[in-house]
N, C-alpha and C positions, 0 to 999 in steps of 0.2 A: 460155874457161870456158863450159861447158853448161849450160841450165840447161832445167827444166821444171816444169810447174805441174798442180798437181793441184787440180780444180775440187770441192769438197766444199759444193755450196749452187745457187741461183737465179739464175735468167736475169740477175738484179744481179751476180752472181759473175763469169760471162762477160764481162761489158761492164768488170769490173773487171781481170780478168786480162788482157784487151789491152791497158788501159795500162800493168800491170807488162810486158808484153814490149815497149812500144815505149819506154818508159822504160828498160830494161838494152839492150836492142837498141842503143842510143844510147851506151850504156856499153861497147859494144864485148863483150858477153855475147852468147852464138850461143844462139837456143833448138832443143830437139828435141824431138821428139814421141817419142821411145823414153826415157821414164824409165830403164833400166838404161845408157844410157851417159852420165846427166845428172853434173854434178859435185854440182849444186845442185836443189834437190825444193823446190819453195814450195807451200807448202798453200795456198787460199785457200777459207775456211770462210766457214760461214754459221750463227747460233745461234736460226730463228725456230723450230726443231723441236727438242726433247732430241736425236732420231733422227741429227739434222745435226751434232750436236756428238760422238754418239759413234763417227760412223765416223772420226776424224781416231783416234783408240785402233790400232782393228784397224791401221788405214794407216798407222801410226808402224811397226809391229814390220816391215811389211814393205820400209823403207829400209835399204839397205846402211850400215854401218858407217862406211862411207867417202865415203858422201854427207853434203853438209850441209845441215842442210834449215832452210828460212824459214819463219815462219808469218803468217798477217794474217787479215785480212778479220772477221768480225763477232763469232765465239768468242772472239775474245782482247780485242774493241773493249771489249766492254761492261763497265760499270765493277763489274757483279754479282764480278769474281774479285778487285777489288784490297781486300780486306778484312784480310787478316792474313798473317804468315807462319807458318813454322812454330813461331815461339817463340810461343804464344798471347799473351804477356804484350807483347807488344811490337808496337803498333797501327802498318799503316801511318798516315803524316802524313796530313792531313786533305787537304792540296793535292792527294794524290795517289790521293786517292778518288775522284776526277772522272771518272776513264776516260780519260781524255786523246779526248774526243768532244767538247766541248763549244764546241770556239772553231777558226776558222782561223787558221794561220800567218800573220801578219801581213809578213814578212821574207824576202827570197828567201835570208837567209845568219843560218837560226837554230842557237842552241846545238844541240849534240846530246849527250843524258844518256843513261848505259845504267850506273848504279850496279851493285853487286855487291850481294849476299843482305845482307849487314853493314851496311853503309851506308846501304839504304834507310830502315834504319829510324831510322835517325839524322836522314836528307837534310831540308835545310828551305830555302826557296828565297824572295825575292822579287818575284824575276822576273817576268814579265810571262809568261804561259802561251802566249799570242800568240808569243814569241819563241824559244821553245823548245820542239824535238820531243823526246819521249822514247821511248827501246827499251829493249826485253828487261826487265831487272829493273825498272828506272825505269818503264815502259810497266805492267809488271804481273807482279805474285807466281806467277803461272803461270806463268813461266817457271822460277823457283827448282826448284818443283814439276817441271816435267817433265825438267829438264836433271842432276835426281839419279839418274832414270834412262838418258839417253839423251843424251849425251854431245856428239851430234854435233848437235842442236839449236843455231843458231848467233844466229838471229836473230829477233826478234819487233817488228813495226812494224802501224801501222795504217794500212788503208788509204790512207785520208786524205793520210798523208804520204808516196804513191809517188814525187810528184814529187820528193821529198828524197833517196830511195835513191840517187843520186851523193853526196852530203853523207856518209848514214846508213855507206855501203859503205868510207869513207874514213874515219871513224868507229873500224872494227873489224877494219881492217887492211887490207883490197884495195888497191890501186894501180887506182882508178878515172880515166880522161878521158871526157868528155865532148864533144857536139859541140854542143851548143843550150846556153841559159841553162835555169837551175832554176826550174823553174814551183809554185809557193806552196800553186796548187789543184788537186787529183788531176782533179777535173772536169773542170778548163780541158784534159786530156789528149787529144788526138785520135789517135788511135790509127791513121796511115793506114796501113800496112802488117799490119795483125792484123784476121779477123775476128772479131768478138765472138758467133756462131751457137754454139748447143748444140745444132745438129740436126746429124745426118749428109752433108746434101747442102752446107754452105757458104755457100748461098745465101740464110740469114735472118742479121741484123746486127741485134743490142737494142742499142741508144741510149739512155742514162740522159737525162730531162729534168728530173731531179730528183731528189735525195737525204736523206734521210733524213724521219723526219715527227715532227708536231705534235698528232697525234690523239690518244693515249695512250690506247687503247682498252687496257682494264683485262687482258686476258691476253698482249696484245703486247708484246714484249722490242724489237721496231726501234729507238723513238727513243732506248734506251738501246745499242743497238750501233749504229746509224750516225747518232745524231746529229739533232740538229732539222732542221726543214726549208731546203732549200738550192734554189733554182732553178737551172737552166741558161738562160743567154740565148737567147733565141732564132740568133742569127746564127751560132751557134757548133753548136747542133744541127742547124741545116742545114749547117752546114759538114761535119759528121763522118758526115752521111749522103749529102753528095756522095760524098766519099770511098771510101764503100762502095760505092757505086753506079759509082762509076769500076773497082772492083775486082772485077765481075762480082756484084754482090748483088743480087735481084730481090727479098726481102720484109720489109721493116723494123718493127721492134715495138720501142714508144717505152715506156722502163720510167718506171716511179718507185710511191712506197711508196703516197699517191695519186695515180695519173697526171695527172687531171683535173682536181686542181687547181692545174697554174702556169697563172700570171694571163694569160699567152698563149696555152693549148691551143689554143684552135681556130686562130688565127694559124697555130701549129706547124703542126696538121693538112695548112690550105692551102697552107702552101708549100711540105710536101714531097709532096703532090700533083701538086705541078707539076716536080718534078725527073725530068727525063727518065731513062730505064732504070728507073725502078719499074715494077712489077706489082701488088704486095699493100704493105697498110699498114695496122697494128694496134698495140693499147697494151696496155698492164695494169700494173696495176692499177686501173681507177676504184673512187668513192666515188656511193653514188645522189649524197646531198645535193648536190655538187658539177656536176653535168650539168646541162648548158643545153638546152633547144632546138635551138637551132643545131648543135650537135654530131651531136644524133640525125638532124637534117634534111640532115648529109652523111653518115650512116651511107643516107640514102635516094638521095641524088642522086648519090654520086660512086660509080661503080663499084671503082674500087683500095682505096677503105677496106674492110675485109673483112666479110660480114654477120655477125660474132661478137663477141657485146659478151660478157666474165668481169665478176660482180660478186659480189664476196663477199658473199653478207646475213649470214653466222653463223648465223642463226637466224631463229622465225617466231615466235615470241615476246615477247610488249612485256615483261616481266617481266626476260628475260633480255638481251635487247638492252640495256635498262638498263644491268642489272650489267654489260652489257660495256661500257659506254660507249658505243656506235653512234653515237645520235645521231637514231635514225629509229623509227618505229615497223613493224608490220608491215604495218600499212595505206598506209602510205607508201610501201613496198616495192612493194606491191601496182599502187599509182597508178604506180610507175617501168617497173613490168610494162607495163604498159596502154599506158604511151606507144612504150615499142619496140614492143609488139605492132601498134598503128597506125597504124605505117609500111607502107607502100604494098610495101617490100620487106621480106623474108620474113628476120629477123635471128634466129642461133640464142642462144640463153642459156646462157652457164655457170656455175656458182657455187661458191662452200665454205661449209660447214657443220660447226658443232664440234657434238658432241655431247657429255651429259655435263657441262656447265658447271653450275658449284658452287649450286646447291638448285634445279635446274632437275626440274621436277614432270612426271608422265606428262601432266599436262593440255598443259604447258608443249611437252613433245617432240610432241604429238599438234597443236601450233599449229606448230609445224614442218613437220610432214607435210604439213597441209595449204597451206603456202605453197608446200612442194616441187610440189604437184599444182595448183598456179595455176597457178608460175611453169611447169611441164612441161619444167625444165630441160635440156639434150644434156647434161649432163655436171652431179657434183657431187664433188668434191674434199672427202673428209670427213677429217676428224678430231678424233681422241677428245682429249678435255679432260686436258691434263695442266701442271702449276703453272709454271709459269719463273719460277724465285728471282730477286727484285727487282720483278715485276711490282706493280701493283696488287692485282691478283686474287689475287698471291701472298702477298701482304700484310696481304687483308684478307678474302677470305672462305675459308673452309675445302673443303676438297677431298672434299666429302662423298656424292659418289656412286659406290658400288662400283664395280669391274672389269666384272662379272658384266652389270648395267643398263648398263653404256656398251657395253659388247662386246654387247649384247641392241641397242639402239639404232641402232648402226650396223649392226646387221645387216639391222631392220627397214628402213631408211634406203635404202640399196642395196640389197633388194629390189624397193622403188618405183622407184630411179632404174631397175633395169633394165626393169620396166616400161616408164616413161615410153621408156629409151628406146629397145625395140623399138617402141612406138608413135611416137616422133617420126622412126625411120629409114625402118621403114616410107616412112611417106608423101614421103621420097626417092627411090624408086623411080621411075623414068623419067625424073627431072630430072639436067640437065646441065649439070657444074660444071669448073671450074677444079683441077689436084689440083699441089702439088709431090710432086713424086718423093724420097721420103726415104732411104729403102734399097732395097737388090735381095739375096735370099739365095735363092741357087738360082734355082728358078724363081716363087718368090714377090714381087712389090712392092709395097711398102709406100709408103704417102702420106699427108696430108692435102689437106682441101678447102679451100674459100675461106671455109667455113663451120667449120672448126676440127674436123672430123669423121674419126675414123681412117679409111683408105681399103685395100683390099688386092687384089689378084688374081694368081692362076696362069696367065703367060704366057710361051709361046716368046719371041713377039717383048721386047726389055726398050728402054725411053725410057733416056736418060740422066738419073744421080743430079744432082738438083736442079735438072731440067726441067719447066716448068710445061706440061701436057698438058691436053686437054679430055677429060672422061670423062663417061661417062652410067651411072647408079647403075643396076645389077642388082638386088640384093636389097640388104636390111635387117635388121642381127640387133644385139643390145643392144651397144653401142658400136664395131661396125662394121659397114663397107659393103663390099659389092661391085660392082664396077665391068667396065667395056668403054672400049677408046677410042672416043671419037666420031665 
């Protein structure tokens, strides 16, 4: 049996889908990379964007008939769909408005539920939610919904419960064996035969150190699709980046929803510092509030951690930071600037920025502006303010700033950034850096720096994909560089 997985989301997604392959791989399931000979098409979404959830639409119509496809990952987690069926009159149960996010599997040998349309709305349980995984209809009314059209939709599970899919698959009819014991926590999965890279060349591995979060920043949909906060051990995270590292990986990027804060970041940092066959070593997502000293003072001293710190501020605004819940003001942001910038080493900055957030005033967008032109960001990740049902924000403040103003803001917005950053590539120019090799098309290469920065050149001679090279910057033009080998 074939199977193959369609990545629809985040660097989290990747790290997810290697443990569904090494979990079915274990199952005696073969994967391929050519979807049209798969038996089996597993979606594995993501719902922090509307944009994220609606290409799983278009990518349905184009599954064969006679494929059966699975879905998981964060569109189907969140407990925003388990609200009604199609009889309005007839409420799901309260147990089963949870999302089934909220608790781990306590059991290596729990129930498995997967009711029919009828019955859910009947189903009442005392069971211990600890003790029991639920799919498909039990899991959530979106499946009712999609499976009236589209027949061959077979399975809906969450993440969370990959380790279960020998259980779940035995469940719904497969003739599953196994070679290992059932593991309780998708986490605990080490994935040593699968890379987790979303780049082309193989050679980057994201490493989840942590799952889900606790922030509840007022437009954020996460902690309702993956869940409150969850650490990884430490012992376990260096374990799954030897792993990689034994398997030809040279640049590891340590995920989580805040990276920065399991209680042992920096511990993490150091020791996979010291694991032989690294080159590069990066995170994301940090939180300003959560950074120590110490952290930034190996962003100065250790060469392999890379000079690019991503920090989302959202905004330059205390008004609206607020309402978002942040946590910071912009003055504080400002102070987080200060201290990267004082490093003896030359670290570049990226960020995201919403625009358009609910009664945010031209004063409000113009304190924005100006934090953008502090901070002199390399890069900013924007987008336009739009509601996720269930939120906070969706909750409670109203969506009241036109199309017209938000699409006027982002426009203003990334015209600065490309200012800034033909003025910050610029001043690249004759320095020499580190690039992986990401693609080659024709005679063009494509790369990035150590510095997080797109890299490109027209040459006969071509480096091999996902070879770290030395290059010396040619010119500088607003989010790329050109380059020469060294």
């Amino acid at each position: 049996m074939k199977f193959h997985i369609i990545i629809l989301g985040c660097q989290m997604n990747y790290a997810d889908s290697a443990r569904i392959k090494s979990v079915l791989t274990n199952c005696w399931f073969s994967y391929t990379e050519n979807e049209q000979e798969a038996d089996i098409i597993i979606f594995d979404t993501c719902s922090v964007r509307q944009k994220s959830e609606d290409k799983i639409t278009g990518k349905l119509k184009e599954i064969k008939p006679n494929q059966k496809v699975w879905i998981t990952g964060c569109m189907i987690q969140h407990n925003l769909r388990n609200q009604k069926l199609k009889d309005e009159n007839k409420k799901v149960p309260e147990l089963l408005k949870k999302g089934n996010f909220l608790w781990a599997i306590q059991t290596k040998a729990p129930e498995i539920i997967w009711l029919t349309s009828d019955e859910i709305n009947t189903f009442n349980t005392q069971d211990s939610t600890s003790k029991t995984v639920w799919i498909n209809h039990a899991f959530n009314p979106l499946f009712h919904k999609l499976t009236q059209k589209r027949s061959n939709i077979e399975l809906f599970f969450r993440i969370d419960d990959t380790g279960f899919l020998p259980l779940i698959l035995n469940k719904i009819g497969y003739k599953v064996k196994y070679d290992e014991e059932i593991i309780n926590e998708y986490i605990n999965i080490i994935p040593e035969w699968f890379n987790t890279s979303m780049n082309n060349h193989n050679k980057t591995a994201y490493i989840p150190i942590s799952t889900g979060c606790n922030q509840f920043c007022s437009y954020c949909i996460v902690p309702y699709a993956r869940g409150l906060e969850k650490h990884l051990p430490i012992e376990q995270i260096v374990q799954e980046a030897k792993q990689h590292l034994l398997h030809g990986v040279k640049e590891i990027v340590l995920l989580g929803q805040i990276v920065n804060k399991h209680p042992q970041f920096v511990e993490i940092l150091k020791e996979i510092l010291k694991l032989e066959g690294l080159e590069r070593l990066r995170y994301t997502s940090p939180y300003p509030n959560f950074y120590t000293p110490e952290v930034l003072a190996l962003h100065q001293s250790e060469p392999k951690l890379c000079p690019h710190i991503h920090i989302p501020f959202q905004s330059g605004s205390d008004a609206v930071l607020k309402a978002m819940y942040r946590g910071y003001t912009a003055n504080q942001a400002k102070t987080f600037i200060n201290n990267i910038r004082s490093l003896k080493r030359s670290i570049s900055i990226t960020t995201d920025i919403i625009v358009g957030f609910p009664d945010e005033t031209e004063e409000d967008f113009l304190q924005t502006l100006d934090l953008v032109r502090y901070g002199k960001f390399d890069m900013i990740y924007i987008g336009i303010y739009s509601p996720r049902p269930g939120t906070l924000a969706h909750k409670n403040l109203k969506d009241n700033i036109d199309r017209k103003t938000k699409r006027d803001r982002r426009n203003r917005l990334n015209d600065l950034l490309k200012d800034l950053s033909t003025q910050n590539n610029s001043e690249e120019i004759g320095q020499t850096r580190t690039m992986i090799v990401d693609q080659i098309n024709e005679d063009w290469i494509y790369g990035y720096t150590d510095n997080m920065k797109q890299i490109i050149i027209k040459s006969d001679t071509q480096p091999a994909i996902g070879s770290i090279i030395n290059i010396k910057v040619t010119d500088g033009i607003p989010f790329k560089l050109y380059w020469e080998i060294a």
